[in-house]
Backbone bond lengths (Angstrom), bond angles and torsions (degrees), N, CA, C in turn:
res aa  C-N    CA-C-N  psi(-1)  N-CA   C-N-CA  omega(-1)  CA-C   N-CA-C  phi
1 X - - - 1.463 - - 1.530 109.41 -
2 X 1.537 138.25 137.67 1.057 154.10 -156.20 1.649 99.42 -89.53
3 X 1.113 138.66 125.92 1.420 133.99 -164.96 1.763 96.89 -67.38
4 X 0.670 105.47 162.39 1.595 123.19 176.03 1.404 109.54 -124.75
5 X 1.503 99.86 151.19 1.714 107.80 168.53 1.891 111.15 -63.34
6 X 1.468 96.73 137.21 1.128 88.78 -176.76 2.041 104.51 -100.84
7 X 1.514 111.89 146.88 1.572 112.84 -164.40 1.695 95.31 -139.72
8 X 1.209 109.92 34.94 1.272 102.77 164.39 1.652 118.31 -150.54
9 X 1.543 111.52 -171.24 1.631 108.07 -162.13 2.077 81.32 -78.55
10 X 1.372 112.85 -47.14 1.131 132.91 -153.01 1.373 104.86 -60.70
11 X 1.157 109.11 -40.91 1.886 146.51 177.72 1.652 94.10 -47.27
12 X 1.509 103.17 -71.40 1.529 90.22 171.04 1.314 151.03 -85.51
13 X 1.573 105.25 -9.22 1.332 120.65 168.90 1.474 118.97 -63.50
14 X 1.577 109.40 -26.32 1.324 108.47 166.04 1.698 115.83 -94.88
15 X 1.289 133.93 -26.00 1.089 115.04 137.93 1.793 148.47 -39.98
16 X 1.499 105.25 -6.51 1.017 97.44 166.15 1.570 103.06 90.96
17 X 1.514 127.07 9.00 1.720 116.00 -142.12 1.697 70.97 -110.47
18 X 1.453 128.56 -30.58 1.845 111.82 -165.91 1.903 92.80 -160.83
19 X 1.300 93.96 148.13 1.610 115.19 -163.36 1.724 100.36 -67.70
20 X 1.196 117.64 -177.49 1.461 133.61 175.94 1.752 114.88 -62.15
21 X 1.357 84.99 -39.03 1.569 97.55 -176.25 1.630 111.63 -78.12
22 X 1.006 115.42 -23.71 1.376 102.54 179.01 1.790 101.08 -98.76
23 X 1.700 140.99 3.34 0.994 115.93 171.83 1.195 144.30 -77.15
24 X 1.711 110.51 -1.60 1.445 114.09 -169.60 2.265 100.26 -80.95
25 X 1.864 79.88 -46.56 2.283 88.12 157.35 1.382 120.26 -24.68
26 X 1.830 108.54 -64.58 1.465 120.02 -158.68 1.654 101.94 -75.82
27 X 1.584 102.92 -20.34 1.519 103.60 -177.24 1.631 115.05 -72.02
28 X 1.098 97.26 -32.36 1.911 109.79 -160.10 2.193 84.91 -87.04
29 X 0.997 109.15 -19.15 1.850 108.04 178.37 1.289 107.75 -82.21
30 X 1.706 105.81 -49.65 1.343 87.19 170.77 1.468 153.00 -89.74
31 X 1.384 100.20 5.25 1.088 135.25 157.30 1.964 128.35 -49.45
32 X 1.668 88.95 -26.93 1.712 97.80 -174.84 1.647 92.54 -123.64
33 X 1.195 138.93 -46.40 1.859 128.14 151.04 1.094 110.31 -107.70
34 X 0.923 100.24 160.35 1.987 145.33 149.42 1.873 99.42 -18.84
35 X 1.418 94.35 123.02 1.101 106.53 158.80 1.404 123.72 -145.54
36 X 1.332 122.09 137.00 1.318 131.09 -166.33 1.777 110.70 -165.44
37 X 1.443 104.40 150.44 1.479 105.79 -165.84 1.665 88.46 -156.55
38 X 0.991 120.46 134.10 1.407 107.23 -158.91 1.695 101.14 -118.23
39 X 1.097 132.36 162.62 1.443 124.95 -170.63 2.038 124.06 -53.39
40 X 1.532 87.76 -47.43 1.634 99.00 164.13 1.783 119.96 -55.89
41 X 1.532 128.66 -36.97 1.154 131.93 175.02 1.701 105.96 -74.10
42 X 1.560 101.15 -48.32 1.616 78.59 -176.28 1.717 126.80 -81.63
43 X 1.183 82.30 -6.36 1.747 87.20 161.93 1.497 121.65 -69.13
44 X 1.008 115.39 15.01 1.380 112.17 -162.34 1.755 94.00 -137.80
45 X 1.532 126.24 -21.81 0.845 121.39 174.68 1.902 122.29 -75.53
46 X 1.438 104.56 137.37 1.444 112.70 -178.78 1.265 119.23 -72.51
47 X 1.299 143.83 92.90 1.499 132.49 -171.76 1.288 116.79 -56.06
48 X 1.574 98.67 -38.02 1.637 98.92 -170.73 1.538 109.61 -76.92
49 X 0.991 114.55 25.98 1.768 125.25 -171.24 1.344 118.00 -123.73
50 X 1.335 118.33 73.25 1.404 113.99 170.48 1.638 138.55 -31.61
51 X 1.592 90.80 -43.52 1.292 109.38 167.16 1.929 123.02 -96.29
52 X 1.452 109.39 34.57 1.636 106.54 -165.00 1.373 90.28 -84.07
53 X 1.702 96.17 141.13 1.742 102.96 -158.46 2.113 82.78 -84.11
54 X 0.896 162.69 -156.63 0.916 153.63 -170.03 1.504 123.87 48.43
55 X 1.146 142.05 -43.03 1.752 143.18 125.01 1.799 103.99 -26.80
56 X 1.319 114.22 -67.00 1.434 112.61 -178.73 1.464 107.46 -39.76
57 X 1.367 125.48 -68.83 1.200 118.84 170.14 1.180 147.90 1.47
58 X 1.212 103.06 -65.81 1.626 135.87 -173.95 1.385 122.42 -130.92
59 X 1.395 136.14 -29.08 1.246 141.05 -159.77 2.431 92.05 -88.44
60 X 1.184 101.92 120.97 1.524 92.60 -168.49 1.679 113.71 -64.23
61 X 1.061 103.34 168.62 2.277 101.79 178.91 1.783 78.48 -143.68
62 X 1.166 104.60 151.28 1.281 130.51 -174.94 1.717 101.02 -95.64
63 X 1.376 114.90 7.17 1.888 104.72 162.00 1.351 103.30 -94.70
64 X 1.458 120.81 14.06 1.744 130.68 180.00 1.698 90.79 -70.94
65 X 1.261 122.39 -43.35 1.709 123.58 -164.18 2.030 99.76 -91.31
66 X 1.060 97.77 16.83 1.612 112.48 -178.44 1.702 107.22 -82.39
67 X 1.296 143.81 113.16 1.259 133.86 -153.05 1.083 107.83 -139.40
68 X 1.491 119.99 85.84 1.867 113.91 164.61 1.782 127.74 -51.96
69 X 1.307 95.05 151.31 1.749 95.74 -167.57 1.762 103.27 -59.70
70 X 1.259 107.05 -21.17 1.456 110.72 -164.87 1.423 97.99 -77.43
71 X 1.449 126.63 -25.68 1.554 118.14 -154.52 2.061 102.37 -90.95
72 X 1.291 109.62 163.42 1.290 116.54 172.97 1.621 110.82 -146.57
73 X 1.223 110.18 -176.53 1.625 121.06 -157.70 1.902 114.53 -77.25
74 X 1.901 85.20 -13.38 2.169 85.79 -173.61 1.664 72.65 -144.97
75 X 1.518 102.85 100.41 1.461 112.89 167.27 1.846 108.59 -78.24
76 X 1.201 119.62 -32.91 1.414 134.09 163.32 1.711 112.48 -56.96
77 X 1.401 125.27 -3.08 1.391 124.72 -149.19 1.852 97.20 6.97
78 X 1.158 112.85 99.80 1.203 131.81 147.77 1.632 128.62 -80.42
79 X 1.192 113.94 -46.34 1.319 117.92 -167.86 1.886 93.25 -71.65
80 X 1.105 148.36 0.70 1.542 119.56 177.17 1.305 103.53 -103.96
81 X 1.318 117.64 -12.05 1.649 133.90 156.17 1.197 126.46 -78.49
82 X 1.605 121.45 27.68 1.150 104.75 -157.50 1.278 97.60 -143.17
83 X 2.078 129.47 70.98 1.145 125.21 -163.99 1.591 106.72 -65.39
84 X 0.792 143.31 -34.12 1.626 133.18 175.00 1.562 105.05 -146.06
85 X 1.324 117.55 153.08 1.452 126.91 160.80 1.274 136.35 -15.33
86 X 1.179 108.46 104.17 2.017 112.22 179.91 1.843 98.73 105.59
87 X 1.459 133.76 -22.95 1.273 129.42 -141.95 1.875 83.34 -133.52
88 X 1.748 86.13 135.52 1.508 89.21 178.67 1.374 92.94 -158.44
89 X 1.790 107.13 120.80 1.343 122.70 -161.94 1.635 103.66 -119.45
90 X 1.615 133.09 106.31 1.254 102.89 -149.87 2.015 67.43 -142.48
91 X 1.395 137.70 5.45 1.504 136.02 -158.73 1.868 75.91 -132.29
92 X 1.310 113.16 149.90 1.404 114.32 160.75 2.044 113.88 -71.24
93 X 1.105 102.21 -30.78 1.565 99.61 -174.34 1.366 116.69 -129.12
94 X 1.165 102.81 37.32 2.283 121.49 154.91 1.423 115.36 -166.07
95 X 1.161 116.88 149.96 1.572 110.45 -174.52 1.686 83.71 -139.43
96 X 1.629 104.03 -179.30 1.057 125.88 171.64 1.509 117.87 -99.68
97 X 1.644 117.92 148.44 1.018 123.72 133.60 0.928 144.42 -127.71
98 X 1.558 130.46 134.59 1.720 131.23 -159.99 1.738 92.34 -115.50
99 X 1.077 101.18 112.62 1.540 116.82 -179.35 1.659 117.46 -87.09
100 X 1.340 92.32 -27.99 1.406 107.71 161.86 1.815 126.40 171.13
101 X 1.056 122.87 157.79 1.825 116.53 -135.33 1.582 90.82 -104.05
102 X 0.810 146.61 27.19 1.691 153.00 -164.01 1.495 98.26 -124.68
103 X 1.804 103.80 130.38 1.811 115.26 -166.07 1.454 82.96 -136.82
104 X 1.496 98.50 147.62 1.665 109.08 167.20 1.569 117.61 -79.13
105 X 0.924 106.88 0.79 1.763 121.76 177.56 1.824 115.08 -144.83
106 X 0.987 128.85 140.84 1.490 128.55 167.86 1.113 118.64 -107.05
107 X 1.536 117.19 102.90 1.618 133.76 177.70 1.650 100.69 -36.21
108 X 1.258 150.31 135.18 1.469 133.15 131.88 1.649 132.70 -37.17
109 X 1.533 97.13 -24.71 1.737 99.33 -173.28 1.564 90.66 -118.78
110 X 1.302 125.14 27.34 1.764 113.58 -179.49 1.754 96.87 -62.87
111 X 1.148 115.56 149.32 1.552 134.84 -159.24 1.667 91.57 -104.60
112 X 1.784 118.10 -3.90 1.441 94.42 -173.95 1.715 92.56 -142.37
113 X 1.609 107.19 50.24 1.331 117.53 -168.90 1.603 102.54 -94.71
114 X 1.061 117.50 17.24 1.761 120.71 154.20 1.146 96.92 -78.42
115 X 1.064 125.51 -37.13 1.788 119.42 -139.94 1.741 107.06 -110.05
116 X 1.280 115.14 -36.78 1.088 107.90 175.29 1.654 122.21 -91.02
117 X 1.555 95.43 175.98 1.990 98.81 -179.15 1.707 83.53 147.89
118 X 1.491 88.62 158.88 1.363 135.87 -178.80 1.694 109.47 -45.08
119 X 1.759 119.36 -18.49 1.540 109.76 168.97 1.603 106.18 -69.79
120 X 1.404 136.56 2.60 1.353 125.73 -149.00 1.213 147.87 46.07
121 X 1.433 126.47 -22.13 0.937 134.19 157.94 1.776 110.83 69.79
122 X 1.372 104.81 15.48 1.251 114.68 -165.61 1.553 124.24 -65.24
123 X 1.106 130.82 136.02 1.364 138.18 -157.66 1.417 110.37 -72.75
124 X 1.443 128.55 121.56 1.300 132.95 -173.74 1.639 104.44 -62.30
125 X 1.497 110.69 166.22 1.066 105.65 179.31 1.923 128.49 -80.01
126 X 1.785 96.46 -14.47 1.695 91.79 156.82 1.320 107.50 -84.53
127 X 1.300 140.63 -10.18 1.423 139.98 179.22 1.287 103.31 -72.92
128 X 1.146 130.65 -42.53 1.499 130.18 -176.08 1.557 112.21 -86.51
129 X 1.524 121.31 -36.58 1.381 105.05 161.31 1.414 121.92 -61.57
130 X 1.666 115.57 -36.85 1.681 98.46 -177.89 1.887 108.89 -75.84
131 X 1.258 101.34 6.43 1.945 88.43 175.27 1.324 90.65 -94.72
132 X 0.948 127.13 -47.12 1.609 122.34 -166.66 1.722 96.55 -51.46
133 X 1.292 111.18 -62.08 1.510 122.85 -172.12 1.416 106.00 -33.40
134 X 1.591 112.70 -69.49 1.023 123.84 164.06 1.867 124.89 -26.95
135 X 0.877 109.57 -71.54 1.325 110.11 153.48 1.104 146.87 -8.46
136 X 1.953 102.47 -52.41 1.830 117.30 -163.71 1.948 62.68 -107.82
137 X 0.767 149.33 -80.14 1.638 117.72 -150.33 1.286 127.83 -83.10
138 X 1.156 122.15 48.64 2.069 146.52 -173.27 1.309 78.03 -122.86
139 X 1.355 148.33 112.22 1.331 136.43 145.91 1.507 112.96 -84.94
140 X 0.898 99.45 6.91 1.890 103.24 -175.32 1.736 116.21 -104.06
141 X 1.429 101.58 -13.34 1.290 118.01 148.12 1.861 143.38 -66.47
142 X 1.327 103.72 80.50 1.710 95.72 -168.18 1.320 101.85 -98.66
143 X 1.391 152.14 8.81 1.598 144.33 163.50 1.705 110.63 -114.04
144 X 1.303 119.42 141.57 1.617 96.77 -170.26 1.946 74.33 -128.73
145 X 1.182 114.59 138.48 1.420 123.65 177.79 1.448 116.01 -107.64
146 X 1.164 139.15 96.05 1.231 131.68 162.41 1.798 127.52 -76.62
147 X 1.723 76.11 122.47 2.124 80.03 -179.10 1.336 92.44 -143.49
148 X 1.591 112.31 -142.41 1.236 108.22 -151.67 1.371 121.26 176.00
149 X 1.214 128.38 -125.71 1.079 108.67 7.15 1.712 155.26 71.77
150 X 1.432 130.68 171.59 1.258 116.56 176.63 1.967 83.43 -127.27
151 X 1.474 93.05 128.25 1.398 115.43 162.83 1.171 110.65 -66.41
152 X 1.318 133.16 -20.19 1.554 121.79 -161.47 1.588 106.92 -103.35
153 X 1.016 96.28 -14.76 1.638 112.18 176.82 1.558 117.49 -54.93
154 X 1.820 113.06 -30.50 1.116 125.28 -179.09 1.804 112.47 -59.95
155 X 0.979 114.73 -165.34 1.510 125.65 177.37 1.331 105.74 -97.75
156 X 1.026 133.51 137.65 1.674 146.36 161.89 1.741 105.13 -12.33
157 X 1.901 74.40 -63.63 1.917 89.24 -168.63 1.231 110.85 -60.57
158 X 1.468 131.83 -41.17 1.427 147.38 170.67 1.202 110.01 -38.35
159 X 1.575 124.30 -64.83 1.501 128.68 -165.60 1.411 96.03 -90.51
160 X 1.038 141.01 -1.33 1.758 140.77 -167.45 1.818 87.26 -87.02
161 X 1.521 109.26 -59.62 1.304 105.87 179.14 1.020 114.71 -77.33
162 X 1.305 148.62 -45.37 2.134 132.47 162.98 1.441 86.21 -10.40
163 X 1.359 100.41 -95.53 1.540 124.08 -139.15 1.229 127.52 -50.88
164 X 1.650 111.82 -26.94 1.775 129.53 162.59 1.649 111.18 -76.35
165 X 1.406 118.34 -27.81 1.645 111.58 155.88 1.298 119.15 -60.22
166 X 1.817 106.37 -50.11 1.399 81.27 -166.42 2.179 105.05 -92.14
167 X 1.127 129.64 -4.32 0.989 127.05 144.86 1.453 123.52 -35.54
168 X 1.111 117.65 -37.34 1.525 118.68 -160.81 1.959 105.27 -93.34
169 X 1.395 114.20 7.35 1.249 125.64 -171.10 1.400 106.77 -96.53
170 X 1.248 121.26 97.76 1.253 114.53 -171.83 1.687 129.95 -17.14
171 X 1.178 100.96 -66.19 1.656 110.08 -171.01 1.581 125.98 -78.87
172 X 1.529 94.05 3.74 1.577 92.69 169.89 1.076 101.71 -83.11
173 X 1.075 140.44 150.78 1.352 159.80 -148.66 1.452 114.89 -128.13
174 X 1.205 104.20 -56.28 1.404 125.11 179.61 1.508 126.40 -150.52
175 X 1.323 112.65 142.69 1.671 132.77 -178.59 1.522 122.69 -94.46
176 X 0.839 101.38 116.30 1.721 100.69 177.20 1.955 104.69 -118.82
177 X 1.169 105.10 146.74 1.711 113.73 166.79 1.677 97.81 -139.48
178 X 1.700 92.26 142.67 1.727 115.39 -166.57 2.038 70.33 -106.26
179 X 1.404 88.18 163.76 1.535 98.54 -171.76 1.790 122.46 161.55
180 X 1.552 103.99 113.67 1.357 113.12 175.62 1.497 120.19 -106.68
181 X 1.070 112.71 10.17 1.914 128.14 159.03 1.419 107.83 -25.09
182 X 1.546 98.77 -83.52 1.424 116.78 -178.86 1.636 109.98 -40.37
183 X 0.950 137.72 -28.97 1.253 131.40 -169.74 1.941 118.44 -105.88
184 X 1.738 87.78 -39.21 1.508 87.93 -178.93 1.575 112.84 -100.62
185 X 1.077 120.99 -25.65 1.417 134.46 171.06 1.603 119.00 -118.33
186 X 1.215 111.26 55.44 1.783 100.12 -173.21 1.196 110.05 -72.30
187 X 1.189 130.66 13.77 1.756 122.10 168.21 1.177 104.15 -89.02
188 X 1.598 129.67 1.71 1.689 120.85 179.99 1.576 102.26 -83.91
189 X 1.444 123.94 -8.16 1.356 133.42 -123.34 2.163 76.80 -113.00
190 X 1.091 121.55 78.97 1.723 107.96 -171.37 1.767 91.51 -112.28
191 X 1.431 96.79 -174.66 1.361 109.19 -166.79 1.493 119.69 -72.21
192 X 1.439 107.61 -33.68 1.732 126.49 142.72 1.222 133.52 -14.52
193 X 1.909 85.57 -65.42 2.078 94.95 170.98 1.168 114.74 -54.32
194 X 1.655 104.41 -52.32 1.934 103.39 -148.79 2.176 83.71 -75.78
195 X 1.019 114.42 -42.43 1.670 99.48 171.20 1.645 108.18 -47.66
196 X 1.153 132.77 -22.75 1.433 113.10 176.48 1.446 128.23 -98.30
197 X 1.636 91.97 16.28 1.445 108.60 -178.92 1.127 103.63 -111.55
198 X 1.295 133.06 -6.24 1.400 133.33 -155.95 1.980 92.13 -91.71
199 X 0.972 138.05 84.56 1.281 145.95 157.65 1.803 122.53 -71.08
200 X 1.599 99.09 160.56 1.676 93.21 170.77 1.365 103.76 -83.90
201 X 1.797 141.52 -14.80 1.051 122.27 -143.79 1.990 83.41 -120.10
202 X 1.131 116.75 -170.97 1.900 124.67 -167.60 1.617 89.92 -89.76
203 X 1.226 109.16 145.10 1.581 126.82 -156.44 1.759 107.40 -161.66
204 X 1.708 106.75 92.88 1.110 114.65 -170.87 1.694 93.64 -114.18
205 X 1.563 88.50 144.03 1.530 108.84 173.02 1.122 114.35 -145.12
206 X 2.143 98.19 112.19 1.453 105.94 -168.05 1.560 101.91 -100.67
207 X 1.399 117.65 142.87 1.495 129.59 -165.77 1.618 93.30 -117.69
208 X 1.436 82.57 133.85 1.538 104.87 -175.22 1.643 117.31 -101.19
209 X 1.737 107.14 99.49 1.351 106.80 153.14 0.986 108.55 -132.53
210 X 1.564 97.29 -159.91 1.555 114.94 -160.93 1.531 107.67 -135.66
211 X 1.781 119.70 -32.27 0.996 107.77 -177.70 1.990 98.28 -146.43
212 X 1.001 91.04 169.56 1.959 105.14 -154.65 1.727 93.50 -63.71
213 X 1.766 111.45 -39.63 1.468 99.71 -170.73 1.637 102.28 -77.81
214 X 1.074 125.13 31.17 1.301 118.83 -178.98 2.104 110.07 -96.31
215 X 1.678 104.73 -18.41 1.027 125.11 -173.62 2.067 91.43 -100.83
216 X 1.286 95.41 74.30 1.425 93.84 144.71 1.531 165.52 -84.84
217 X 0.957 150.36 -151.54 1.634 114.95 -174.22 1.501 97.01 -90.34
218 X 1.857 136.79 -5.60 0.945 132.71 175.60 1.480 120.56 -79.31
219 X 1.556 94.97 -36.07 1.474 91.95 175.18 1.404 118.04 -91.75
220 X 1.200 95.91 13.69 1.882 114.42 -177.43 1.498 97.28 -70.72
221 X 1.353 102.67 -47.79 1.675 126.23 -148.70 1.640 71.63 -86.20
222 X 1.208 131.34 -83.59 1.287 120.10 -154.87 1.724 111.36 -38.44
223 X 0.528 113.89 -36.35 1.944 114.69 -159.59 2.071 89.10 -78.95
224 X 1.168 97.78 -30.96 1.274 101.47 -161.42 1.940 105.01 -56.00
């Protein structure tokens, strides 16, 4: 059987990723977000390392449900930037788009861990025409950013078409994708994708880590 991502407290206690004593913690965390650790990340994690910065990451701690008076639910204040669904314009000349809220891994400190998890959260198809819409008539917009969520998570065919709509809008200028594929899942990363990245207009894709062993020889190969 092909290992699977593991998305539970139980998931990792039998992986070996956190002891007995901390599962009833990881249970009551994952219970309120998303948890997921996907076979490529936990391969990389040190068991015998209490402190392996990569476990920190992703593996949940029960001071996650720990809540200072100062903190609130959109630490990004997103929502006053956020003229319609999926689109979040908070720079005069780039906005965001979240195409859909589903990551192949769950950060512990993700800043938008209300919002994301494994339903996707994926943008209907009038939801995605009025961001696009939105888009071709913002002329003051020249970078269009796709995050999420993980953009790469989508289908080839899925992000092949985003990115040639909003490519095809005059005044964007330039494309950017936020993205931890390459690192935590590089088998999503096929010859398909990087063809649906291949655009006429500049097409940057920034990969999100944190620490050097996170760039393994798979995601070596992937980026490659």
């Amino acid at each position: 059987m092909a290992p699977r991502t593991l998305r539970s407290a139980t998931d990792l206690l039998a992986a070996g990723l956190i002891p007995e004593t901390a599962l009833a913690g990881a249970a009551r965390v994952g219970a309120r977000y998303s948890i997921a650790v996907t076979p490529a990340v936990a391969g990389l994690i040190d068991r015998a390392d209490p402190a392996d910065p990569i476990a920190r990451q992703y593996v949940p701690d029960a001071a996650e449900l720990v809540t200072a008076a100062h903190e609130n639910a959109d630490p990004t204040a997103d929502a006053p930037f956020t003229p319609l669904p999926g689109v979040v314009h908070r720079y005069p000349d780039r906005a965001l788009l979240k195409p859909l809220l589903a990551c192949p891994v769950y950060c512990r400190f993700c800043f938008r861990r209300e919002a994301v998890g494994p339903d996707g959260g994926v943008l209907g198809e009038a939801e995605l025409e009025a961001a696009l819409g939105w888009f071709a008539r913002t002329p003051a917009v020249r970078e269009a950013i796709l995050t999420g969520g993980d953009p790469l998570m989508l289908s080839a065919r899925r992000l092949g078409e985003i990115l040639r709509r909003l490519a095809a809008i005059p005044h964007i200028e330039l494309l950017r994708i936020h993205s931890r594929v390459p690192v935590a899942a590089p088998g999503l990363v096929t010859a398909a994708m990087a063809a649906a990245l291949d655009l006429g207009k500049p097409l940057y894709l920034c990969v999100h880590a944190n620490h050097a062993r996170e760039f393994s020889a798979e995601a070596i190969a992937a980026l490659g």
